[in-house]
N, C-alpha and C positions, 0 to 999 in steps of 0.2 A: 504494500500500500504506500502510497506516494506521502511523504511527507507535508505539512499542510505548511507553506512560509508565514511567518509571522511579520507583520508591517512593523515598519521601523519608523522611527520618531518622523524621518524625512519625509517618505511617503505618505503617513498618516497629515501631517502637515501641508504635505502638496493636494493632497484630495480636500480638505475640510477648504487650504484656498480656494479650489477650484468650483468647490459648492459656492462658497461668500460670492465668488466672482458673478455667476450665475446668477444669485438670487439679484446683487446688485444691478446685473443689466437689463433683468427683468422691469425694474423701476418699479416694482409693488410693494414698497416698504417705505415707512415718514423717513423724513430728514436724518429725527433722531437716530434710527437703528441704521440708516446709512453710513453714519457716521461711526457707531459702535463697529459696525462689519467692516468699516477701511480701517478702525484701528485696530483690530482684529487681524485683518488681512498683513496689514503692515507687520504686528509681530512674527505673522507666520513667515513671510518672505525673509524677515531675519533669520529666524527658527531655520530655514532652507538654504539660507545662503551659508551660515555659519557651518552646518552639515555637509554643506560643497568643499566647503574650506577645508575641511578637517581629511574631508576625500581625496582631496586634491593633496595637500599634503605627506597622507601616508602613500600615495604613488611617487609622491617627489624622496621620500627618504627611500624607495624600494628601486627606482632607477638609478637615481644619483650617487651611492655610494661605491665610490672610485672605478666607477663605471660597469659594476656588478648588480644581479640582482639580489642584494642582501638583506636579508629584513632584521629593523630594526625596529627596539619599541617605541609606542607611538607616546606622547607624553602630550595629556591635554592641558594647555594653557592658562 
């Protein structure tokens, strides 16, 4: 039996944008909760972009050392 993947912080974060984004161009919602859902939306694109970072990073320490594929531990900031 297949393994079932389990969603990761990023994923989970990019779907729930993409709901916010949705509802928002729908234009069925007051001022107020438009405003709630783009500060909302905005955490989440931090939430995603910071998880790029980190991705992007442990490839740059897995190519880059001395021109080997060596893995190294990854240490969060």
């Amino acid at each position: 039996m297949p393994k079932k993947k389990t969603p990761t912080l990023f994923e989970d974060s990019l779907a729930e944008l993409e709901q916010l984004v949705n509802q928002l161009e729908q234009g069925d919602i007051s001022l107020e909760e438009s405003l709630k859902s783009f500060e909302r939306g905005v955490n989440l694109t931090r939430t995603c972009q910071k998880a790029l970072q980190e991705a992007e990073q442990k490839v740059q320490i897995l190519i880059e050392k001395n021109g080997t594929q060596t893995l190294e531990p990854f240490t969060d900031e």
